[in-house]
C-alpha positions as CSV (number, residue, x, y, z in Angstrom):
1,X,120.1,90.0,124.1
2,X,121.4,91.1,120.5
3,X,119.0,92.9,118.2
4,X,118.3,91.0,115.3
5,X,116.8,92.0,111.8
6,X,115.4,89.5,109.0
7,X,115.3,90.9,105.4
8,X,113.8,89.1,102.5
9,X,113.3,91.9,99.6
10,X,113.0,91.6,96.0
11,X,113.3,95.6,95.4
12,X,117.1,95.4,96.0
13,X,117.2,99.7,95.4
14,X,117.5,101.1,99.1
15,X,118.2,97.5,101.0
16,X,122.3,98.3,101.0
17,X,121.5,101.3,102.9
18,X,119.0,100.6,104.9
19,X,121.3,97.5,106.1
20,X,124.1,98.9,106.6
21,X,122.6,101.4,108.4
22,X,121.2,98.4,111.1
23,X,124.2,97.2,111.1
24,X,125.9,100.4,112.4
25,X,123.2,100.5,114.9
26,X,124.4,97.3,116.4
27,X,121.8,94.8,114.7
28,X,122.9,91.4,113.7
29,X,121.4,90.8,110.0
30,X,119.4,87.3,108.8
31,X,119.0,87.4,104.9
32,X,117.5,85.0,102.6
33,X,117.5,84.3,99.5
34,X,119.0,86.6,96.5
35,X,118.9,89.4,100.0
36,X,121.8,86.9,101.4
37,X,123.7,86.9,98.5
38,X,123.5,90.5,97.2
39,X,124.1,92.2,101.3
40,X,127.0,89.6,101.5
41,X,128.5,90.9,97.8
42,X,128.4,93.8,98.7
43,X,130.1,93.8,102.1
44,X,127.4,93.5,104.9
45,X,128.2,91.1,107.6
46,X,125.2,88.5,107.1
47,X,123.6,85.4,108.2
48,X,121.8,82.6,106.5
49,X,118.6,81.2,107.3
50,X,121.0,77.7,107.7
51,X,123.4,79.7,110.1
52,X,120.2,80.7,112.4
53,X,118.4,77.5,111.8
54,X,121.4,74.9,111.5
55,X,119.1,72.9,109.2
56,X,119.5,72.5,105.2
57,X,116.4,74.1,103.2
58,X,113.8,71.1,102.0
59,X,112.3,71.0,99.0
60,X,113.7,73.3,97.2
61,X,113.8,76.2,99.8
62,X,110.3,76.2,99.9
63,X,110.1,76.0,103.8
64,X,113.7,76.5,104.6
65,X,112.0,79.8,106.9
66,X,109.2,77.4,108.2
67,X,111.3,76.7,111.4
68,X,110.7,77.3,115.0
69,X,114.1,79.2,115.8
70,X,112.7,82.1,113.2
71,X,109.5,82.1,114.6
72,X,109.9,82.0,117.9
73,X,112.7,84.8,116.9
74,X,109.5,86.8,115.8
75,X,107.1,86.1,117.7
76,X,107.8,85.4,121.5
77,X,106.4,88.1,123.2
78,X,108.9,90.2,125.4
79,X,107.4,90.6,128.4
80,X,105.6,87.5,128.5
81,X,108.6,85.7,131.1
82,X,107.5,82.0,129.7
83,X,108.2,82.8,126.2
84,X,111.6,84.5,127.0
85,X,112.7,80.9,128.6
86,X,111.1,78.6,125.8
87,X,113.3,81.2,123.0
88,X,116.7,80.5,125.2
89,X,115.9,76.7,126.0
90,X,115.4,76.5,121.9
91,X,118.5,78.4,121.5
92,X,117.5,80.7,119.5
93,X,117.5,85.4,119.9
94,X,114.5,87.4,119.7
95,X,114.1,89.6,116.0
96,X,113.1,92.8,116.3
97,X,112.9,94.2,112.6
98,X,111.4,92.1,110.0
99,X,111.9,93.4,106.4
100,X,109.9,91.2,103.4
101,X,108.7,91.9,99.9
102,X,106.3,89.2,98.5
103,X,106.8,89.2,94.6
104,X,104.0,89.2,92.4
105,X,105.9,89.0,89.1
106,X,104.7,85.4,88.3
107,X,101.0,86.9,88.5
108,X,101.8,89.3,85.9
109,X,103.0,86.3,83.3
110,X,99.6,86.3,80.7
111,X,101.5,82.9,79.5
112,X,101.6,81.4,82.8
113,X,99.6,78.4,83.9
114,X,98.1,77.6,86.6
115,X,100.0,75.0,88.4
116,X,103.4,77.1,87.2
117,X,101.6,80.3,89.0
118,X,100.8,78.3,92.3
119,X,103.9,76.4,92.7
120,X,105.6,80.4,92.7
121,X,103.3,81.0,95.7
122,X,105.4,82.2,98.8
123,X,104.6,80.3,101.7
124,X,107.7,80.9,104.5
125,X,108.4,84.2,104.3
126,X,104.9,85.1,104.1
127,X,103.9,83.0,107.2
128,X,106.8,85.4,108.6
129,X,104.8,88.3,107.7
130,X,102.1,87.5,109.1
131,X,103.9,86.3,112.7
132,X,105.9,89.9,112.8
133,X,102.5,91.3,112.3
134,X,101.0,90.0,115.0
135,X,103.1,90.4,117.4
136,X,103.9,94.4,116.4
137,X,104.1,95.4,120.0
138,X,107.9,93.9,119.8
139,X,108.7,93.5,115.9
140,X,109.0,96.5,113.4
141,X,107.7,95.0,110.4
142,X,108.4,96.9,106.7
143,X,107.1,96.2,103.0
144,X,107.8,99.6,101.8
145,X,110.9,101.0,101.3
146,X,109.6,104.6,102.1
147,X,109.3,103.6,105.9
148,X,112.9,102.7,105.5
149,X,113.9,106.1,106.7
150,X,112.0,106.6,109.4
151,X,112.5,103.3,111.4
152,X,116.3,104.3,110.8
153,X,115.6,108.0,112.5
154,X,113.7,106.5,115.3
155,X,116.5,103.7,116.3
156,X,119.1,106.6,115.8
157,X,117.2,109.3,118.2
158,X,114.9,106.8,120.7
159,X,117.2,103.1,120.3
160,X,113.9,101.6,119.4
161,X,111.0,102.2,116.9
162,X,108.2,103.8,118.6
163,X,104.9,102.0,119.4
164,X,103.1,104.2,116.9
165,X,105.0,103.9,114.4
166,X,105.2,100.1,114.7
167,X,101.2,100.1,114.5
168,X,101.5,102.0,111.7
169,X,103.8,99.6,110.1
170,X,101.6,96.7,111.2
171,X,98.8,97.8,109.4
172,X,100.7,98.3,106.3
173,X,101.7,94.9,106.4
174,X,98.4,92.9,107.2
175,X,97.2,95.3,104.1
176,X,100.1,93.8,102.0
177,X,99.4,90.4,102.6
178,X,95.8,90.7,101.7
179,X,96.5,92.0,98.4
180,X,99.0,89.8,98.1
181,X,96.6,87.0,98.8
182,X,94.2,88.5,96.9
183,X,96.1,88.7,93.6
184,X,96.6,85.0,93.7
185,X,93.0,84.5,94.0
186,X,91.9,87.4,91.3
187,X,94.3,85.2,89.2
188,X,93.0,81.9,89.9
189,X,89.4,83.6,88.8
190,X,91.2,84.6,85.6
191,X,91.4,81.4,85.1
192,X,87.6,80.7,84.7
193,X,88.6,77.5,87.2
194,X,84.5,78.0,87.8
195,X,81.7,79.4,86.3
196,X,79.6,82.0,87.7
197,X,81.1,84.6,90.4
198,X,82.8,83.3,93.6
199,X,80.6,82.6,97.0
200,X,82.9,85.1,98.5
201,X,84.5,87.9,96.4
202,X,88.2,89.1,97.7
203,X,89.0,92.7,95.1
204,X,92.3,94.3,95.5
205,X,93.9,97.7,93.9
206,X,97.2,99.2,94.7
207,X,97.2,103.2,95.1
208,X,98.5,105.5,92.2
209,X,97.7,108.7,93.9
210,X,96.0,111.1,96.2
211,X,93.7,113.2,94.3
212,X,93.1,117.0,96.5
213,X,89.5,116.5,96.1
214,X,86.7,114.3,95.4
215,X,83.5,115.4,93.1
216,X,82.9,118.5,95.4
217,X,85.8,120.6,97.4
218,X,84.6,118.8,100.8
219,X,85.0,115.2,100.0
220,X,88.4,113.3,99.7
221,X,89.4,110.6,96.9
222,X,92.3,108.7,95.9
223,X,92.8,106.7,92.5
224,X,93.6,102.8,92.9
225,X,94.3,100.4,90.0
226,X,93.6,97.0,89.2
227,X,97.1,95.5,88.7
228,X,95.6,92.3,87.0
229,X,93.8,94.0,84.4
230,X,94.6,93.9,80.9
231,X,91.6,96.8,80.2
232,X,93.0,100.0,78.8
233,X,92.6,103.0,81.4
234,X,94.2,106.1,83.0
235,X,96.8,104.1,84.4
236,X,98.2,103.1,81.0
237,X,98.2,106.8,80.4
238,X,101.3,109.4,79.8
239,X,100.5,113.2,81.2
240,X,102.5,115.6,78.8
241,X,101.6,118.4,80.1
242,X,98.9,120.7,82.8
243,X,97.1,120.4,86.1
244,X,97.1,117.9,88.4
245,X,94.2,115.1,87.8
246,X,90.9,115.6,89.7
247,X,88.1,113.0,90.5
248,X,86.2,114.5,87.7
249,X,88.9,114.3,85.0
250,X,89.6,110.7,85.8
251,X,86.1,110.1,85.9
252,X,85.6,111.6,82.5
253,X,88.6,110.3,81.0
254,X,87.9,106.8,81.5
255,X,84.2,107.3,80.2
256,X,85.6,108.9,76.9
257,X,88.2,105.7,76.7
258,X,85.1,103.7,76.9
259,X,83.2,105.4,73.7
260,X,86.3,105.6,71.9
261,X,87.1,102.0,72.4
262,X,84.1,101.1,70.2
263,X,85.6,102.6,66.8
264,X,87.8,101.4,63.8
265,X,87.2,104.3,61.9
266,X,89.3,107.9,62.9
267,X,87.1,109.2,65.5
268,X,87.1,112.2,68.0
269,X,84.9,112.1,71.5
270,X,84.3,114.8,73.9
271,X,82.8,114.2,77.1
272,X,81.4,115.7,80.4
273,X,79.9,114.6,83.2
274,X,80.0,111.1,82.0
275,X,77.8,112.6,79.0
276,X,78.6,112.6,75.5
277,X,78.7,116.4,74.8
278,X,80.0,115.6,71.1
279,X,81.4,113.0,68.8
280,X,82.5,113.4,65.1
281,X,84.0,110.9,62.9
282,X,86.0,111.4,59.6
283,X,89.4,110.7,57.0
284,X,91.6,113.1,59.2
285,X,91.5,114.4,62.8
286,X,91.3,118.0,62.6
287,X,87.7,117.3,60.7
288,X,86.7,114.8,63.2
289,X,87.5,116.7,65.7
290,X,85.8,120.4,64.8
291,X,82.7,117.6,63.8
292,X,82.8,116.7,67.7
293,X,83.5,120.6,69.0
294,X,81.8,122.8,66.5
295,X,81.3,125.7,68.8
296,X,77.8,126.0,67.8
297,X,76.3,122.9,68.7
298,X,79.0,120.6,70.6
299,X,80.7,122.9,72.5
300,X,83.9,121.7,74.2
301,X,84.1,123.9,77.0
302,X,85.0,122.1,80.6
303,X,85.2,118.9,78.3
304,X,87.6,116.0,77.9
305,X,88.3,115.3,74.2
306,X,89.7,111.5,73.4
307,X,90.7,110.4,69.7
308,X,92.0,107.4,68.3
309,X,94.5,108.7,66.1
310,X,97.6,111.4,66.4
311,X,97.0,114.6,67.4
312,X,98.6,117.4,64.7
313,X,99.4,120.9,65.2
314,X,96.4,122.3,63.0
315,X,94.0,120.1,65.5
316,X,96.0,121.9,68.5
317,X,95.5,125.3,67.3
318,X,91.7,124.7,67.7
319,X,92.0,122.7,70.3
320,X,93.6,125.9,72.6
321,X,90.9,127.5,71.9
322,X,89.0,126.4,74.4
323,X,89.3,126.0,77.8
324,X,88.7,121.8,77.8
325,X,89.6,119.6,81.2
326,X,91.7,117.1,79.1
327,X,93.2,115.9,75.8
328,X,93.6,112.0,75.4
329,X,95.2,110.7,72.2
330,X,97.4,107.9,71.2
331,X,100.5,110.5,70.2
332,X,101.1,114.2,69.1
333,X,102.8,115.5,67.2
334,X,106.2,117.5,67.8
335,X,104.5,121.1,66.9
336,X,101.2,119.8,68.1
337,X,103.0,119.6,71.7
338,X,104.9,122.7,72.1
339,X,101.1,124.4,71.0
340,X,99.6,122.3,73.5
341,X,102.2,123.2,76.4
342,X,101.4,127.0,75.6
343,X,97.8,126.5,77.1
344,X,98.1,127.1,80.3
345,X,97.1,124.0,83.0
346,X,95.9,122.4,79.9
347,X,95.8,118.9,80.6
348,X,97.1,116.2,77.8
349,X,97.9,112.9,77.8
350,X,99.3,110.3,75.4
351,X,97.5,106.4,75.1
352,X,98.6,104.8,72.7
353,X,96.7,101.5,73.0
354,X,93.3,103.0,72.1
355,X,95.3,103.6,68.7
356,X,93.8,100.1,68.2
357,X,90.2,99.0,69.2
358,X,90.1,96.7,72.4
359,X,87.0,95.1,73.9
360,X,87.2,95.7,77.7
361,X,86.9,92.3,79.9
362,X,86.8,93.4,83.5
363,X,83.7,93.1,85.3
364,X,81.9,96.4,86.1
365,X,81.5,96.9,89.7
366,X,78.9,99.7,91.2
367,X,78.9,100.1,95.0
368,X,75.7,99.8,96.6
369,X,74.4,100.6,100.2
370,X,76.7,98.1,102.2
371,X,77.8,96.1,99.5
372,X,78.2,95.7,95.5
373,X,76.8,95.0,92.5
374,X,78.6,93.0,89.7
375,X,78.0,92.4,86.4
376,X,80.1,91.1,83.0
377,X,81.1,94.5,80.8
378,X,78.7,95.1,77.7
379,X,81.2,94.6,75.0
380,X,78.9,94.0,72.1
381,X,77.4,96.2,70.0
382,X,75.5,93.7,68.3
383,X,75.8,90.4,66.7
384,X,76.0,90.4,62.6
385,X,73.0,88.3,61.8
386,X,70.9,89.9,64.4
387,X,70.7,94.0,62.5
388,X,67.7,93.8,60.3
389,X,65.6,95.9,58.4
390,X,61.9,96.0,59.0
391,X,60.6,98.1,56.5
392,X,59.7,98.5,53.4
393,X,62.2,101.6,53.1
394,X,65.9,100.3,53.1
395,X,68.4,102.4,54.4
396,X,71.1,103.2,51.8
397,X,74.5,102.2,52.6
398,X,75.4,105.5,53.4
399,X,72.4,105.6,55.9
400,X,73.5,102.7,57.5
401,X,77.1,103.7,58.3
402,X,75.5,107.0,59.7
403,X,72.9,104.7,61.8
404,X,75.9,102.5,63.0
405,X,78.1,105.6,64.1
406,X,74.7,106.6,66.3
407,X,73.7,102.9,67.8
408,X,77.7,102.9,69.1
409,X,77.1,106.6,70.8
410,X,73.7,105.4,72.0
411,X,75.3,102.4,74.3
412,X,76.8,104.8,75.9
413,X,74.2,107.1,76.9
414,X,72.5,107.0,79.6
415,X,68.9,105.5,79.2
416,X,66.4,106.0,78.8
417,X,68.3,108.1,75.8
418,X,68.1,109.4,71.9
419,X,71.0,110.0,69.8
420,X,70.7,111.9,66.3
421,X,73.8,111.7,63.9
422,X,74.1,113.5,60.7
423,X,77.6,113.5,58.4
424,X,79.5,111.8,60.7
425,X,78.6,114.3,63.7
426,X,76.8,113.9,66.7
427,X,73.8,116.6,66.0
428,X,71.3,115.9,69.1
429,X,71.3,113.6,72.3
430,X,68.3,113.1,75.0
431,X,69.5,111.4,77.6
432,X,68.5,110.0,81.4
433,X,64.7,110.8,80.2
434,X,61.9,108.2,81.6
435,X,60.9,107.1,78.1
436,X,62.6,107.1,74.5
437,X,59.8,109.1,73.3
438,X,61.0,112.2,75.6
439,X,64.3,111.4,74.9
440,X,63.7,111.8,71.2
441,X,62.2,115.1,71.8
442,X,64.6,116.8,73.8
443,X,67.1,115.5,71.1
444,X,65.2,116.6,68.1
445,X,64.7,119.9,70.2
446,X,68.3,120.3,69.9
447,X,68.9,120.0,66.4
448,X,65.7,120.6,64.8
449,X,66.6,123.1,62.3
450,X,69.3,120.6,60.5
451,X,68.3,117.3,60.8
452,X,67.1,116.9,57.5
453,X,68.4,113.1,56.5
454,X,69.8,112.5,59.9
455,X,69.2,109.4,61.7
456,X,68.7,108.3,65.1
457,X,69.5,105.9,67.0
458,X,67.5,104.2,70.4
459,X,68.4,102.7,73.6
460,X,65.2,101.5,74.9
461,X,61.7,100.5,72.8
462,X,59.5,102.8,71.3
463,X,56.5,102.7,73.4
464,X,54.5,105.6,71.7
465,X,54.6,105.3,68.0
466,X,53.4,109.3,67.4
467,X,57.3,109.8,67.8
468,X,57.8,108.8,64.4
469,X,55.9,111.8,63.4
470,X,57.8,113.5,65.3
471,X,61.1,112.5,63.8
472,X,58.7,112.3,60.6
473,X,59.1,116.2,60.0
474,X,62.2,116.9,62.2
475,X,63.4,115.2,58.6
476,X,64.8,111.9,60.2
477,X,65.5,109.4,57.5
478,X,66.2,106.1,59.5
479,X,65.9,104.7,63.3
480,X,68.2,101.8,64.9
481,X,66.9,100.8,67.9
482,X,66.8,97.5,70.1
483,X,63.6,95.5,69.2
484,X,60.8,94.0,70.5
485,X,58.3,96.6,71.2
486,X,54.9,95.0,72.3
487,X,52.8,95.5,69.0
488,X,55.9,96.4,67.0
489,X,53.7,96.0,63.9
490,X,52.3,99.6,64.5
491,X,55.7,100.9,64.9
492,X,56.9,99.6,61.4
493,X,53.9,100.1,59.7
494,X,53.8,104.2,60.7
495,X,57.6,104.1,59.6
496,X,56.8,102.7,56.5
497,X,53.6,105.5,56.2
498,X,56.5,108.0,56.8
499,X,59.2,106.4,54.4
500,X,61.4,105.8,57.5
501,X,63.5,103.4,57.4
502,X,63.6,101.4,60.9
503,X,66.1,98.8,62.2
504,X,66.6,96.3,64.7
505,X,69.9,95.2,66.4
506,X,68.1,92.8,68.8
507,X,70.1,93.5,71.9
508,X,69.7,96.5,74.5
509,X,72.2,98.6,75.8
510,X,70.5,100.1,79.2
511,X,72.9,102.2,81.5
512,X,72.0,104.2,84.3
């Protein structure tokens, strides 16, 4: 029987080759679509799906693959004796290497409508997928061009590709069509064709990279993206210079592109563990940022530092002073970079989307015990109408840019959590404690020797209204917090006995 191989690609890069390569190997090759044409431009001996089929394509080539002398090609099993003698009486010769690339580009089209996206849907060559798939103990079956190589080895050496490696390929394929099927309907959610979440959830991420380690030495990790989404991230990020990324750094970085996400004004993060260690706003970046690293309160050390605006060389010359896990900012500049490149495995990376603020709109997804949990992402800070003052001391409007630079930290601390801002610069944070009273302490406890007209800023109610004495003669001038402590009367009535000035934003930001 001739050996036969079916190619369908859209990645025309390594195709030639790999073809020509079959074809020197005695294989007969079936292309379709743009594959025909290109292999046949550019002097491979081809045939059409019509020269295999003898049937014209319907409706607009839709189908023209949906044809019983391709799939019986594919999937009649070779030593099954009856399917053998079925495949001759049909006329038709067994193929042994299926090659197919399923394009997504019409998914990646914002513009796009719906019926536009599902009418780009592939139908025939995916069905052929799927048929080469299943039957892998007879068919080779490729989607990546990196297997291309090996298939070719194992013909040259063995004649045939090897039953593990044809396993191997199998899986990769079943895993292709998944996502592939599960991009369409990621899209379709896009959409909003429903309300609510789905009855049955289908996720998909494509690998960007092995990672050597996961949070400790003995666990493993890998980072995946979200092709789909339009959310800012470490995938939309350039690495200038340094180590590789490790599960920590990501981990960190995208925290810090979080918090930064949330400012207009010029603003400089740093962040470990998923903390805030230190934040610092201000007219120029070498300010903001020795506001968020001053050595004796913030200290950088083992952190990842994120800005919103270009990194310059007098910013870098601090900057290498420390030994921090990353740098993320929307450029550098030229002398910035070549002092940045001088720090050895000093990681830096250039974003420049979170030049502009962006409100995230991908679902947050947490893994739980056999399953997940799913919830809309908290992009508000609050509503306009909803900040009030409930006192009879008003903050000035210089208190209440100060309390607005804390309540944007504070949703992204964890709760229950305290955050105390003075001059633009994060001065205290108590964070993960059981209550917002101990979280205020261990804040205060931080800073208490300047935190005279600082302000602080919530996450959770006041329960215990002593705090306020507390704050009282740390020297706190004003609080921001949610709202709608029980008895909240007490709490605004011991502000006003302190001259505090106390408001609230009527929304919560819990994170755990």
């Amino acid at each position: 029987m001739k050996k036969r191989a079916l190619i369908d690609v859209c990645d025309k890069s390594h195709i030639l080759d790999f073809s020509q390569k079959l074809s020197n190997l005695g294989f007969e090759i079936i292309a379709l679509g743009t594959s025909y044409d290109y292999l046949k431009d550019n002097g491979v001996e081809v045939l059409s799906a019509f020269d295999v089929t003898t049937e014209y394509s319907y409706l607009g080539g839709s189908i023209e693959t949906i044809n019983p002398k391709i799939h019986m090609g594919i999937s009649a099993r070779r030593s099954n004796a009856e399917d053998i003698l079925q495949m001759k009486e049909l006329g038709t010769e067994p193929i042994d290497i299926v090659v197919v690339e399923l394009s997504t580009d019409f998914l990646l089209n914002k513009n796009v409508d719906l019926q536009d996206a599902l009418s780009n849907i592939n139908v025939g060559t995916a069905a052929i997928l799927r048929a080469a798939a299943k039957n892998y103990e007879d068919v080779a079956v490729l989607v990546n061009k990196e297997d291309y190589d090996k298939v070719i080895e194992e013909l040259t050496e063995k004649g045939e590709v090897s039953k593990e490696t044809r396993t191997e390929l199998c899986f990769k394929a079943l895993s292709y069509i998944s996502h592939y099927d599960a991009l369409i309907c990621s899209f379709v959610s896009n959409k909003k064709i429903s309300d609510g979440y789905p009855e049955m959830l289908t996720l998909t991420y494509e690998k960007t990279m092995d990672l050597t380690n996961g949070q400790n030495t003995h666990q493993t990790a890998a980072l995946y993206r979200d092709v789909l989404s339009d959310d800012i991230g470490i995938k939309d990020a350039k690495q200038l210079g340094g180590d590789e990324l490790t599960y920590t750094c990501i981990s960190d970085i995208d925290y810090a592109i979080s918090i930064i996400e949330e400012f207009d004004n010029l603003a400089v993060i740093s962040v470990k563990g998923r903390n805030i260690a230190g934040a610092g706003e201000s007219e120029n970046v070498y300010e903001a940022y020795m506001r968020a690293c001053k050595k004796d309160t913030n200290s950088p050390e083992d952190c990842v530092v994120i800005t919103n605006n270009e990194i310059d060389r007098r910013t870098a010359l601090e900057i290498i002073k420390y030994p921090l896990n990353a740098v993320v900012a929307p450029s550098y500049s030229e002398d910035s970079i070549e002092v940045l490149l001088g720090k050895e495995g000093l990681r830096f990376f250039a974003l420049p989307e979170i030049k502009n603020k962006h409100i995230p709109v991908t679902n947050e997804v947490q893994s739980v015990s056999g399953g997940i949990l799913i919830q809309s992402v908290n992009n508000k800070l609050f509503e306009e109408n909803d900040l009030k003052c409930v006192t009879e001391c008003v903050p000035s409007d210089v208190e209440l840019k100060e309390l607005l630079f804390a309540w944007k930290l504070s949703k992204h601390t964890k709760s229950s959590s305290v955050v105390v801002t003075k001059d633009g610069q994060m001065i205290g944070v108590g964070q993960a404690q059981n209550d917002g009273a101990s979280a205020a302490l261990v804040a205060i406890s931080k800073c208490q020797d300047i935190c005279e007209k600082a302000v602080v800023a919530f996450d959770t109610v006041i329960c215990d209204v002593k705090v306020v004495d507390a704050l009282s003669q740390a020297g706190i001038s004003a609080i921001i917090y949610p709202g709608g402590t029980q008895g909240e009367q007490a709490l605004i009535d011991k502000c006003n006995e302190c001259g505090i000035s106390l408001l609230t934003a009527n929304i919560t930001h819990y994170k755990n």
